[in-house]
Backbone as a printed PyTorch tensor [residue, N CA C, xyz], in Angstrom:
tensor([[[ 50.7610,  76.0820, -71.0090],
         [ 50.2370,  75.2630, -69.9280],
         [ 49.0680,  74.4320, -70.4670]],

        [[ 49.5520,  73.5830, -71.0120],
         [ 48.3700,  72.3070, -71.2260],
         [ 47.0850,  71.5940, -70.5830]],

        [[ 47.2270,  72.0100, -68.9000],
         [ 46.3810,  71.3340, -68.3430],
         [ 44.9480,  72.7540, -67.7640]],

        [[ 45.2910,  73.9300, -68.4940],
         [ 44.2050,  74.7520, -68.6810],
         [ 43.7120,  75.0020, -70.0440]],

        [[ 41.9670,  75.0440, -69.5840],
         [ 41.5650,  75.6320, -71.5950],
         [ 41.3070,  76.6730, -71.5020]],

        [[ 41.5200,  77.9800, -72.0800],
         [ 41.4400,  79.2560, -72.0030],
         [ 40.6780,  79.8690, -73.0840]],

        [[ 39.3270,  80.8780, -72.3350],
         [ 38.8660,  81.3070, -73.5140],
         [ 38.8810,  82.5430, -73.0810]],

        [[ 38.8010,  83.6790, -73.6840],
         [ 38.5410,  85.2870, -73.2840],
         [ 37.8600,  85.9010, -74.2290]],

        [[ 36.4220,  86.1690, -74.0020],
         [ 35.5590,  87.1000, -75.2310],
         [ 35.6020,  88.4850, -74.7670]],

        [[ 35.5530,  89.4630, -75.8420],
         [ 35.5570,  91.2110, -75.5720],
         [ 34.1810,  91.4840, -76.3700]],

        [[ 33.2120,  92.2050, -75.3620],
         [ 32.0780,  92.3360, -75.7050],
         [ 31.7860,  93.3840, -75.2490]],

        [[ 31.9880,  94.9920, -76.2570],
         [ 31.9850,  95.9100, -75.5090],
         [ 33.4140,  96.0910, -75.0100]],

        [[ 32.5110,  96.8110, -74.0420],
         [ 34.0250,  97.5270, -73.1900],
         [ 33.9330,  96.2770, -71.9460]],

        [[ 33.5480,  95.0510, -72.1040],
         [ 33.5520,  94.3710, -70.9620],
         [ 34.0370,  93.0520, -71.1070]],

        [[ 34.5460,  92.5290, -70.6130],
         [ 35.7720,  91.4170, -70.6620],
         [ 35.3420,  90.1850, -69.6780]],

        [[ 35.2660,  89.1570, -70.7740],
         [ 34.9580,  88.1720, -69.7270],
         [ 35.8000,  86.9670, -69.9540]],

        [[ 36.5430,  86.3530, -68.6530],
         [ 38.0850,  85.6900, -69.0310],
         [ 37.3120,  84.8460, -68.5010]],

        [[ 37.1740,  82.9610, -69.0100],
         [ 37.0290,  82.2010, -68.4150],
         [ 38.1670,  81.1570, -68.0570]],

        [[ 38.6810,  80.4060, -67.1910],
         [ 39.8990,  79.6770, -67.0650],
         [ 39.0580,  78.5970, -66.4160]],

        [[ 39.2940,  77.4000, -67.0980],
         [ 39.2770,  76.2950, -66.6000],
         [ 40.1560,  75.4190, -66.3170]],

        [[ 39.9300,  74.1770, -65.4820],
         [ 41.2340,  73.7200, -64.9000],
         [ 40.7870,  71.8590, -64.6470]],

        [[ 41.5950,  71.0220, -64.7350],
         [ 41.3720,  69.5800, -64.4260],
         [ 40.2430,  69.4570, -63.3560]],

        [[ 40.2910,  69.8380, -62.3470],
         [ 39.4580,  70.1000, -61.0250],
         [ 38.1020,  69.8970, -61.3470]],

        [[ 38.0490,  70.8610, -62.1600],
         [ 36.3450,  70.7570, -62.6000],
         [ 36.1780,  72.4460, -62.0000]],

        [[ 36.9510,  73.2180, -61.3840],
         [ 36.6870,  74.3990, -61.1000],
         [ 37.1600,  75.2900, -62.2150]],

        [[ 36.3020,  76.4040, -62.1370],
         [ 36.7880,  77.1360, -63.0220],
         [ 36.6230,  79.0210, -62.5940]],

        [[ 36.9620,  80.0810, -63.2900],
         [ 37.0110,  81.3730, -62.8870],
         [ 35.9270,  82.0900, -63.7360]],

        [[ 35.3020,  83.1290, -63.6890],
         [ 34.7590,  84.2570, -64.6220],
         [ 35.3920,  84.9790, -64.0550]],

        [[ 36.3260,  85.9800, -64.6710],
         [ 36.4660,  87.5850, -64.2830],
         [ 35.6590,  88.6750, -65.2150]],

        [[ 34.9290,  89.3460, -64.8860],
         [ 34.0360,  90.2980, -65.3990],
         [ 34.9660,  92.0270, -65.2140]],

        [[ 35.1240,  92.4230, -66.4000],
         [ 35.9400,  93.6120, -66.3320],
         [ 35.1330,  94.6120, -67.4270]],

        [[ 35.3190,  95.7850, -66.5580],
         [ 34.6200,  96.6560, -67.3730],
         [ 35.1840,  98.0320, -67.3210]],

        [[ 35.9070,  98.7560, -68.1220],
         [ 36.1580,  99.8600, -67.7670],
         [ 35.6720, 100.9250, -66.9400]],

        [[ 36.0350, 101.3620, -65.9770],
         [ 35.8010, 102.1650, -64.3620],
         [ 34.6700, 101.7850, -63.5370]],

        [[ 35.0370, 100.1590, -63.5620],
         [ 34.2360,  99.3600, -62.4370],
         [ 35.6600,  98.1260, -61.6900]],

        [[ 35.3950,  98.2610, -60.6490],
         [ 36.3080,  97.1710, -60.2190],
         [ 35.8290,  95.5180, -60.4300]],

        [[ 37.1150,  94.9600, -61.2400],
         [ 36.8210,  93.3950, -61.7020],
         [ 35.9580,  92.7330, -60.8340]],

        [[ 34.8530,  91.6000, -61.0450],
         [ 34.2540,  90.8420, -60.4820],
         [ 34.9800,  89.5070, -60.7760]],

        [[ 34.9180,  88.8140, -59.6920],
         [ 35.8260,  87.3530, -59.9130],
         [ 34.7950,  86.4770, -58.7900]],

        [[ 34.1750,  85.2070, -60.2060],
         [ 33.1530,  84.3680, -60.1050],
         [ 34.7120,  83.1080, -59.6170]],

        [[ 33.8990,  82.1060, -59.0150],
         [ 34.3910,  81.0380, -58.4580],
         [ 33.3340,  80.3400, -58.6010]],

        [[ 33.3890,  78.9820, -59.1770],
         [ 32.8500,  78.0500, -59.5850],
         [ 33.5620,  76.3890, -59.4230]],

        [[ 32.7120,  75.7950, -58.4540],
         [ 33.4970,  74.4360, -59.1980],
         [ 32.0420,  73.5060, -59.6630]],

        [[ 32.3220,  72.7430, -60.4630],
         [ 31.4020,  71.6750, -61.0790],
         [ 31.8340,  70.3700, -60.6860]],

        [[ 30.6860,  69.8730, -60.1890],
         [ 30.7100,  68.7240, -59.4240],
         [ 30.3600,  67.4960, -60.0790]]])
């Protein structure tokens, strides 16, 4: 899928997926082993 840039760093036991998109919006999911995922919503204006 070309029209997303995808990066995902592992730091620790904690995971942070960023997805960006044409929009200008983009995601953080914050994952950490025996915590439930956090999911950031962002758009840039």
């Amino acid at each position: 899928d070309m029209t997303k840039d995808y990066e995902k760093q592992h730091i620790g036991n904690l995971y942070i997926k960023n997805v960006f998109d044409k929009a200008g919006e983009y995601k953080i999911i914050l994952r950490a082993d025996g915590y439930k995922d956090t999911e950031l919503n962002l758009t840039v204006k």
